[in-house]
MIBADO-378385 format. One record per residue (C-alpha): residue in three letters; x, z negated, y. Coordinates in steps of 0.5 Angstrom, whole numbers, padded with zeros to 4 digits, always signed. Example, Ala and Ser with C-alpha at 12.3 -4.5 7.8 and 13.67 -1.06 7.14 Angstrom:
ALA+0025-0016-0009SER+0027-0014-0002
//
This chain:
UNK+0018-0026+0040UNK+0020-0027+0033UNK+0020-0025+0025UNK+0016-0031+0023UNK+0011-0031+0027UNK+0010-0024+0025UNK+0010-0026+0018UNK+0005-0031+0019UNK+0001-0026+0022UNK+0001-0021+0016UNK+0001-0026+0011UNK+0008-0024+0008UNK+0012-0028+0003UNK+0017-0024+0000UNK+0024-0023+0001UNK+0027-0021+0007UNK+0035-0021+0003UNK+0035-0013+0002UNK+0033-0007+0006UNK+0030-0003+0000UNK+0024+0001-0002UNK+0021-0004-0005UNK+0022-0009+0000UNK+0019-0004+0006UNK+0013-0002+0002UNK+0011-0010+0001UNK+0012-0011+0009UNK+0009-0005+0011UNK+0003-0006+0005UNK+0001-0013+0008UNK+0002-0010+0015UNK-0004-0005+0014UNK-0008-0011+0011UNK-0009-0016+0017UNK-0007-0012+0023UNK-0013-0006+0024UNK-0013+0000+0027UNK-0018-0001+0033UNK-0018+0001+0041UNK-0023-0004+0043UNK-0019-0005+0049UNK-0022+0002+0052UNK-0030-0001+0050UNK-0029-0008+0053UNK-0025-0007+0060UNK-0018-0008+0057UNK-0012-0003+0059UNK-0008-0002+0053UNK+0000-0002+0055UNK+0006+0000+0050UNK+0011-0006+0053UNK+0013-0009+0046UNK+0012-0016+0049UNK+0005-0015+0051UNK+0004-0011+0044UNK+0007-0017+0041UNK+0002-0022+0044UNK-0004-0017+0043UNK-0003-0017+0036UNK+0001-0023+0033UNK-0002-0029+0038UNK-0009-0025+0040UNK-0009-0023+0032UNK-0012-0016+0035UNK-0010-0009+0032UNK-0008-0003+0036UNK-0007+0004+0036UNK-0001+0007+0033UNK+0003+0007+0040UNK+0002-0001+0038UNK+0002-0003+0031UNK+0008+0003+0030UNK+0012+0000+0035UNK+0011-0006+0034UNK+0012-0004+0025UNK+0019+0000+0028UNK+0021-0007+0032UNK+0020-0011+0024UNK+0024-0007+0021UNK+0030-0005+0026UNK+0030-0013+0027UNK+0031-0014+0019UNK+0037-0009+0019UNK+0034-0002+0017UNK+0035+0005+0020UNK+0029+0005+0022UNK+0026+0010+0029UNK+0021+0014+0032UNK+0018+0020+0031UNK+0012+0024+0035UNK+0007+0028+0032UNK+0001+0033+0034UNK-0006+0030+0030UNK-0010+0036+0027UNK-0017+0036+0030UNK-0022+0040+0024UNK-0028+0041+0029UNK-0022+0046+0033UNK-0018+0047+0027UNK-0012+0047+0030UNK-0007+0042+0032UNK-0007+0038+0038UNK-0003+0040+0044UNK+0000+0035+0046UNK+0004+0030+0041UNK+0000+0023+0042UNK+0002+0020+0034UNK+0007+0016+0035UNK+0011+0015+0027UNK+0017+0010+0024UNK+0022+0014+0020UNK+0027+0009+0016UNK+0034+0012+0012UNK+0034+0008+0005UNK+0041+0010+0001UNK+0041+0017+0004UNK+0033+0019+0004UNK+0029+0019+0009UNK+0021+0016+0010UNK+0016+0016+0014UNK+0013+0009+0015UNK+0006+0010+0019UNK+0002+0004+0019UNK-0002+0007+0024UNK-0007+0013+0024UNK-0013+0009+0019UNK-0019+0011+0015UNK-0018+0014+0009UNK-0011+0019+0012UNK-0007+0011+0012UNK-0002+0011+0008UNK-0001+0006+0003UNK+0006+0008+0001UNK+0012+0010+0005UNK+0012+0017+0003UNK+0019+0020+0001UNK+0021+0027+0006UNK+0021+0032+0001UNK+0017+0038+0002UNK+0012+0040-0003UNK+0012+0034-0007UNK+0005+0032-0009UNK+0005+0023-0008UNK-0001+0021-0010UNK-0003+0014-0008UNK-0009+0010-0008UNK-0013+0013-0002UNK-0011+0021-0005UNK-0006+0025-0005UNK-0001+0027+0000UNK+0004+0031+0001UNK+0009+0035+0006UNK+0010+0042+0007UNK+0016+0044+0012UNK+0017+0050+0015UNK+0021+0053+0020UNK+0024+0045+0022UNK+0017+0043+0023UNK+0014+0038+0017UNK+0006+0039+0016UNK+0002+0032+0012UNK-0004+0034+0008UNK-0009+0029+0004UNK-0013+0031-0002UNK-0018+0026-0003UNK-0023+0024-0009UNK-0030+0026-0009UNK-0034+0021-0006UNK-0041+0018-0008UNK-0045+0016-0003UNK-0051+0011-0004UNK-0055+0011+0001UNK-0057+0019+0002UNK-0059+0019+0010UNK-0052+0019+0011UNK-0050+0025+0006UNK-0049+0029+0012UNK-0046+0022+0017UNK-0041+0028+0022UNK-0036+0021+0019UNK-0036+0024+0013UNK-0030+0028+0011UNK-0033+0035+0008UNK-0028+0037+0006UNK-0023+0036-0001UNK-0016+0038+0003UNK-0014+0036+0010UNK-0009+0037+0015UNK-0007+0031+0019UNK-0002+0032+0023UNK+0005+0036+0024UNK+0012+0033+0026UNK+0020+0035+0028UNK+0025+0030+0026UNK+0027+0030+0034UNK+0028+0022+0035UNK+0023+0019+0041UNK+0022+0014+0044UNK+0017+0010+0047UNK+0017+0012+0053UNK+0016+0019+0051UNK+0008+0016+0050UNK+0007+0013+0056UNK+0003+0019+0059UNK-0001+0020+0053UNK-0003+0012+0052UNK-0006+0013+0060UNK-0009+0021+0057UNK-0012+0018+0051UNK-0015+0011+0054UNK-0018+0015+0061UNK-0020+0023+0059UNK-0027+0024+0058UNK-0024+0030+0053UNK-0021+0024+0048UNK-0023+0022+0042UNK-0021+0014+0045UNK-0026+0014+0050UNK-0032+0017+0045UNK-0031+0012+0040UNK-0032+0005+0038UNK-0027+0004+0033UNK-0024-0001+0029UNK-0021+0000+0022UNK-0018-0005+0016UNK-0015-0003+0010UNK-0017-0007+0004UNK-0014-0008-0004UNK-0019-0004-0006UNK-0020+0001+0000UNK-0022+0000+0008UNK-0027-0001+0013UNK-0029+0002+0019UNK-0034+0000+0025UNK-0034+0006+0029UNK-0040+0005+0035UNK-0046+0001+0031UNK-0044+0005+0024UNK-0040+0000+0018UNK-0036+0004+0013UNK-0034+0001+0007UNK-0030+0005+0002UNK-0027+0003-0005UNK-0022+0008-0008UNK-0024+0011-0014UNK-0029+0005-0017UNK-0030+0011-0022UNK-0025+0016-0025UNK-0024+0021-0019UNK-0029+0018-0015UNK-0030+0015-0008UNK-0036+0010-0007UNK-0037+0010+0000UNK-0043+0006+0004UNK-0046+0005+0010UNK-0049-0001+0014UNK-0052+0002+0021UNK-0052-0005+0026UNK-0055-0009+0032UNK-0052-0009+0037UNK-0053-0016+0036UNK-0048-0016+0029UNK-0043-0012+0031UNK-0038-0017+0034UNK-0040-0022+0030UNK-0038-0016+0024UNK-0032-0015+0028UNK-0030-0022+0025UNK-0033-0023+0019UNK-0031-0015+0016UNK-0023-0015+0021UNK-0022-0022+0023UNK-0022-0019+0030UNK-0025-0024+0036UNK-0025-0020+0043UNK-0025-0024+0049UNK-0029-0020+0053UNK-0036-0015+0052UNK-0035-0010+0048UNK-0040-0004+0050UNK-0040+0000+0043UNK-0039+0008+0043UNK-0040+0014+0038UNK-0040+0021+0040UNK-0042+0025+0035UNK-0038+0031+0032UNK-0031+0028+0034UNK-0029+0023+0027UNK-0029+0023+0021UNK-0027+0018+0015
//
């Protein structure tokens, strides 16, 4: 495992002299760019472990993406090689057809102090509630981005995320009530303390979320991409793509439906993902929403 091949991977040519925002913001940009947010591995037969090397492997030498136990582990890894302060944080991921946090902390989070402030780094949860940006810690603070605005709230020594998004123009009228379609202009997404994790406080929830009848994971196909211009998302047979305000406070947001035919040959074209074995798409209804 090295850095440069890292690098290579995402396409990163910047400095690597200084350990600053600027800096960070760049490594991570280009991260979230080449590397998606995918758990193909659960559809074509592949278990998913969280042992650095063999998500080094995965994603740098396989070119595949992952879940947010892999790109941010493997993101922690970058960073802490490179002389940040960087660790692990876990999160409880908001469900909003329970409206109610998860029980059980399966969002695994990079902190990093930079000159005594605190942020949070996540290139891992995807859709339109990936960060572009590593967001300060502050509590209150509204911190627009290109995807919407985000903020933390903090009560009682627990951080709370929520995203504003823009309103959304969608072409194609069959999918104006599309259950992926995010309804509402104000989200939760998830709740944290700063108590350090580790990885090996995931290992349960990796086999939970890759083996459970009642996980998103196995419900759905997934597999998404930030662009410069905004993401792409293939959940089951469903192409999502999303540019970020194409109009002043609007969102365009197209739908393409695939062939089973299509959808590997799209995964390549749209994601630069190319899977070793069959994928056997899947998309429950009523459990996502972009």
């Amino acid at each position: 495992m090295n850095l440069e091949e890292y690098f290579a991977r995402t396409g990163y040519k910047g400095s690597l002299e200084k350990q600053d925002l600027e800096t960070l913001t760049d490594i991570f940009q280009h991260h979230i760019r080449a590397v998606p947010f995918e758990n193909l591995s659960i559809h074509c037969g592949e278990k998913i472990t969280l042992e650095l090397e063999h998500v080094y492997n995965k994603i740098v030498r396989r070119k595949r993406g992952g879940w947010c136990m892999e790109n941010n582990q493997l993101l922690g890894w970058v960073l802490k090689c490179l002389g940040y302060d960087a660790g692990f944080l876990g999160a409880y991921v908001f469900n909003p057809h329970q409206n109610a946090y998860a029980s059980i902390m399966t969002h695994l989070l990079v902190k990093v102090v930079i000159d005594g402030k605190i942020y949070i780094v996540d290139g891992g949860f995807g859709v339109s509630y990936q960060m572009w940006q590593p967001m300060e810690l502050v509590s209150g603070k509204d911190q627009p981005q290109a995807p919407g605005v985000f903020r933390f709230t903090e009560k009682n020594a627990v951080w709370y995320l929520e995203k504003m998004r823009r309103k959304q123009y969608i072409p194609n009228q069959n999918f104006s009530n599309c259950d992926l379609l995010e309804k509402k202009e104000c989200r939760k997404v998830y709740m944290f303390s700063l108590e350090p994790r580790t990885v090996e406080d995931f290992s349960f929830q990796c086999t939970y979320l890759q083996t459970s009848p009642d996980s998103l994971f196995t419900k759905k196909s997934i597999c998404t991409l930030q662009t410069t211009a905004g993401f792409r998302a293939l959940i089951g047979w469903t192409l999502t793509e999303t540019t970020y305000n194409y109009k002043e406070n609007m969102d365009l947001v197209e739908f393409v439906t695939l062939e089973d035919e299509e959808v590997e040959k799209t995964l390549k074209e749209k994601f630069n993902v190319t899977l070793d074995r069959k994928l056997v798409p899947i998309n429950v209804k009523g459990f996502y929403t972009i």
